[in-house]
N, C-alpha and C positions, 0 to 999 in steps of 0.2 A: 504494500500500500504506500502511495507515494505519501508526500509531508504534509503534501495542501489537503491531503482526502482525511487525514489521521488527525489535522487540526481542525477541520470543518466537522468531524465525527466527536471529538471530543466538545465544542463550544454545542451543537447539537446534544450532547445527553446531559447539558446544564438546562436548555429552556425548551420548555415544553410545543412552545409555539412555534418554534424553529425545527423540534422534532415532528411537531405534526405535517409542515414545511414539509422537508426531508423524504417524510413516509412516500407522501403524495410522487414527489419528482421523482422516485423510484419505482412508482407504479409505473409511471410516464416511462421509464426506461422497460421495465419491463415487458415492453410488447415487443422488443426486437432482444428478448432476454438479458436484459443490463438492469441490474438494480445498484444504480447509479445513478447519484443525485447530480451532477453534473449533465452524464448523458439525457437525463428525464426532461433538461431543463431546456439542453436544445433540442430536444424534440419539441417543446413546448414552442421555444422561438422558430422551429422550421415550420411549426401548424398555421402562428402568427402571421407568418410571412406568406404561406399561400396562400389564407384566408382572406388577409389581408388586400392581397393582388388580385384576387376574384370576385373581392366584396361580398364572400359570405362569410362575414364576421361570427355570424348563429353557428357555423361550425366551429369555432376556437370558442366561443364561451360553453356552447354543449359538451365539449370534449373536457374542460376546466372542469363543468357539476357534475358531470359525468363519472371521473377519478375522483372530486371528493366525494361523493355522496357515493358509490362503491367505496371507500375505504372507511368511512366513517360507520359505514352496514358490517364491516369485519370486525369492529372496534365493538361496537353496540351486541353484535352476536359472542362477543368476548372468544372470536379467533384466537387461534398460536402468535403469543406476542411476535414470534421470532419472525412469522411468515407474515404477519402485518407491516411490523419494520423494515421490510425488503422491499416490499409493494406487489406483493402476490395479490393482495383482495383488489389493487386499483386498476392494473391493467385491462382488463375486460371493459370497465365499465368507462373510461376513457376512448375505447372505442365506439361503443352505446351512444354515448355523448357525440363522437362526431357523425355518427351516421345516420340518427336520427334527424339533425337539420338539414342534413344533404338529400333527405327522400321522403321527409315530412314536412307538413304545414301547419298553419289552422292554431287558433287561440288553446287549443289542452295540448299542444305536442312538448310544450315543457313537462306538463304533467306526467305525461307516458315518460318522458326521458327519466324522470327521477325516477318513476316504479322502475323503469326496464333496467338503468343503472342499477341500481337495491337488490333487483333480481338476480342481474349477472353475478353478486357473489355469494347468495343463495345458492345458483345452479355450479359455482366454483369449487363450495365446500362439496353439496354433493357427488360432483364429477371426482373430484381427488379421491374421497373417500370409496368412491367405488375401484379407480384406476389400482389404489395403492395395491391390491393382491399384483396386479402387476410389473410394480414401480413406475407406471407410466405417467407421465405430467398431466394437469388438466389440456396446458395450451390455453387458445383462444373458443375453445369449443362453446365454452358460456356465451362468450361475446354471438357467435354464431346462434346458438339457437337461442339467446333472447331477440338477436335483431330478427332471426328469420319470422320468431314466432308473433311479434307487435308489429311489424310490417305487415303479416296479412292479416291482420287483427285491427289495422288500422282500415282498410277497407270498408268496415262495417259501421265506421263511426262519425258521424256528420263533421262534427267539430273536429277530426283530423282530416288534413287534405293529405294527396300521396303526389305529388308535384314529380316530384325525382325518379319515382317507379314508374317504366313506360306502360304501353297496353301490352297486354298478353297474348302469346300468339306461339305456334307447334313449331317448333324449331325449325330453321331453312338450312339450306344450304350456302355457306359463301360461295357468292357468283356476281354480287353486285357489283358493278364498278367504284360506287362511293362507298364500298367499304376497301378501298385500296389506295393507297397513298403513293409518291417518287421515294423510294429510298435514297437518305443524302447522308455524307456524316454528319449532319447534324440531326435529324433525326433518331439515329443512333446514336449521340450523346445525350441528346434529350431522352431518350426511352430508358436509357442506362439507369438514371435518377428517378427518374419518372416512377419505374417501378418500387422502389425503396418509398418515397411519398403519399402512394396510390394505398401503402396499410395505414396510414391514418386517411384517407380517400381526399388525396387534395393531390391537385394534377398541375404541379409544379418542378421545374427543373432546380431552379435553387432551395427548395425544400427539400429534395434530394439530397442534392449536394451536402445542404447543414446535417440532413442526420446519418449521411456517411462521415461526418467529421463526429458525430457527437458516438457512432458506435465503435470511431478510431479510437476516441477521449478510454475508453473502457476497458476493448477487447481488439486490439490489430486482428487478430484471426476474426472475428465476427464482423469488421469492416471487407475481408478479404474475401471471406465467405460468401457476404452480402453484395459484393458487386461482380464475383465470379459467376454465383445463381442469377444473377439478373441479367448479365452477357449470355451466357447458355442459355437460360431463356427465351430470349431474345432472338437468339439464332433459331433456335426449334422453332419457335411459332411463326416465323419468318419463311423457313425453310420447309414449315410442311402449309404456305397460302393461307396464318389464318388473317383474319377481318385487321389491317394493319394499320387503319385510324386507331383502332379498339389495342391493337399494342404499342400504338405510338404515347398513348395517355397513360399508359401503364398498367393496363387493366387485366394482362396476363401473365405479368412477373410478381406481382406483388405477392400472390402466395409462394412461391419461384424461390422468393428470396430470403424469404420467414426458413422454410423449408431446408436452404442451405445454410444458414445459421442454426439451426437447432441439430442435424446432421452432422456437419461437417468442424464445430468449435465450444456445444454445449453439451449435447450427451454423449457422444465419442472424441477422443482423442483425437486432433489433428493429424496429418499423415495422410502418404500418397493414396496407400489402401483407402483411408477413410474420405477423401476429396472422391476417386471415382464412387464410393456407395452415394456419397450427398450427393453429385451430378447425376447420379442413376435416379435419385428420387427427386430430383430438379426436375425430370425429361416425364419420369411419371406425375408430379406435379403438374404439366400442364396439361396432361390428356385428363387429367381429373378435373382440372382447369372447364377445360369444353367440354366436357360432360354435365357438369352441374350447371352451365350454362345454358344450353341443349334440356336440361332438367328441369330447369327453372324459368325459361322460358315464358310457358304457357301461363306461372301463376306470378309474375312477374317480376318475383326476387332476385336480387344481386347473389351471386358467386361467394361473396365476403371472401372472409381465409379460409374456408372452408374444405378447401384443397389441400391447403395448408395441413390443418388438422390430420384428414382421415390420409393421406402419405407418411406423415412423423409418424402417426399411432404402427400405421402399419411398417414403418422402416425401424421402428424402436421394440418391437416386441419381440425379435431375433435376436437382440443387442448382446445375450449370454454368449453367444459365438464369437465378440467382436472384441472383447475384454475391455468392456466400457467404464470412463470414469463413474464413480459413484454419485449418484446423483437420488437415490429412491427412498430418501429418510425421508417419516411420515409422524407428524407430531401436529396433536389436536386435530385429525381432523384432516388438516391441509398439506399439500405434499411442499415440501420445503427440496430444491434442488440446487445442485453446482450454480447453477445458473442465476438461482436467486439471489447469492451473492456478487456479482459482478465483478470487475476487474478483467484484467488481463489474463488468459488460459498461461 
């Protein structure tokens, strides 16, 4: 631990308010596995800044109630202090928060965001606690099945509008011409970023950019991870014609790249073996990708990370073969991992 993390830890377990501080920005790291209050914090300034630039502000402040008000539901259920101090109860609900304003409307979509927040780590506790016979982590699966399940639950409700969510309709085939764009290098650096931005859903190149620097701040191997899955990525969905406006926004690396960080620098060992297993579950990453696209379709819902999820669950339950870091201690409840600690591998 360097000297500024050791000094910023110690003034932190003098006041309470700056501890509460602390919790939160670590939730905030925690969606690209860094429970680091530094990295939490530019993630917070990368959301700023393409929110910012797109004028929907309603995302950066849904994504701020979102993390408190999920962390504050771990404190209140009297969670594993250890797994709250890291930001395991925030993560989920930071994303609740931003993607409720990006595909809802209508005077009660605050309302839903704080139940669906509150929810996500409801659905956190109970996820861990069923995974642990496995040792397998929650992930973002809460995030996923709250947003999926208040998304079509919003449908029904006058006072929520669904603005963000197109009409529904049986999957097509790519064949459009407007769904194909010129390949340039820049396009290609912008998709690079792009995708890294696209997991808190803001489709931004220099939000990119900050939270490749803020997963540098933490874990080099989890900056390395994150923009190798997002290159491969990139090439694959490229390379087999998909919709290349819809990869240019980063709308098919973003799980891509969740996927190569939690593979390739958080529950195995770094290494040339473990780089090709994480790029093998990069490539099936995106065909789960189009699938749950293809899936979902017809009832109108986004993808989320939910690609993400069900690739890790399924590249992580081998893991005995692989002689993985330990990661599977399970205290109160909550699964606490290598991961939830942060720093550098």
């Amino acid at each position: 631990m360097d000297p500024l993390t050791e000094s910023w830890d110690r003034v932190v377990q003098r006041h309470a308010t700056l501890r509460f501080v602390d919790t939160n920005l670590k939730g905030a790291g925690q969606v690209m596995f860094q429970g680091n209050a530094l990295t939490g914090l530019l993630f917070l300034i990368g959301i700023a800044w393409g929110t910012v630039s797109a004028r929907t502000i309603s995302v950066m402040v849904g994504a701020v109630v979102g993390l408190v008000v999920a962390t504050v539901t771990g404190g209140l259920l009297n969670a594993d202090t250890t797994s709250l101090r890291v930001g395991l109860f925030g993560y989920n609900g930071i994303l609740v928060g931003a993607a409720f304003p990006t595909f809802l409307a209508g005077p009660m979509m605050w309302a839903f965001l704080v139940v669906g927040s509150a929810t996500s780590t409801v659905v956190f506790l109970a996820t861990a606690n069923v995974f642990k016979t496995w040792g397998v982590a929650a992930l973002t699966f809460p995030f996923n099945l709250v947003n999926w399940i208040f998304l079509l639950g919003a449908f029904q409700f006058l006072r929520i509008e669904t603005p963000g969510l197109g009409a529904g309709q049986f999957p097509q085939h790519v064949g459009d011409a407007s769904m194909h764009t010129h390949i340039t290098v820049g396009y290609l650096w912008d998709t690079l970023f792009r995708n890294l931005a696209q997991i808190f859903l803001i489709d931004n190149t220099v939000t990119g950019v900050i939270f490749a620097i803020a997963l540098l701040v933490a874990s080099r191997w989890a900056a390395v991870f994150a923009l190798i899955g997002s290159g491969v990525a990139t090439a694959t969905v490229l390379a087999l014609g998909a919709n290349s406006v819809d990869v240019g926004n980063g709308l098919y690396g973003l799980s891509s790249v969740l996927t190569a960080i939690a593979l390739g620098s958080v529950f195995y060992q770094p290494s040339w073996r473990i780089l090709v297993y994480a790029m093998f579950g990069v490539l099936v990453t995106v065909v789960v990708h189009a699938a749950l696209v293809s899936a979902f379709a017809p009832i109108s819902l986004p993808a989320g990370t939910g690609p993400f999820v069900i690739v890790t669950w399924m590249f992580l339950l081998p893991k005995h073969k692989f002689v993985p870091v330990q990661h599977g201690v399970i205290r109160g409840g909550a699964a606490e991992s290598r991961h939830s600690k942060g720093g550098t591998p």
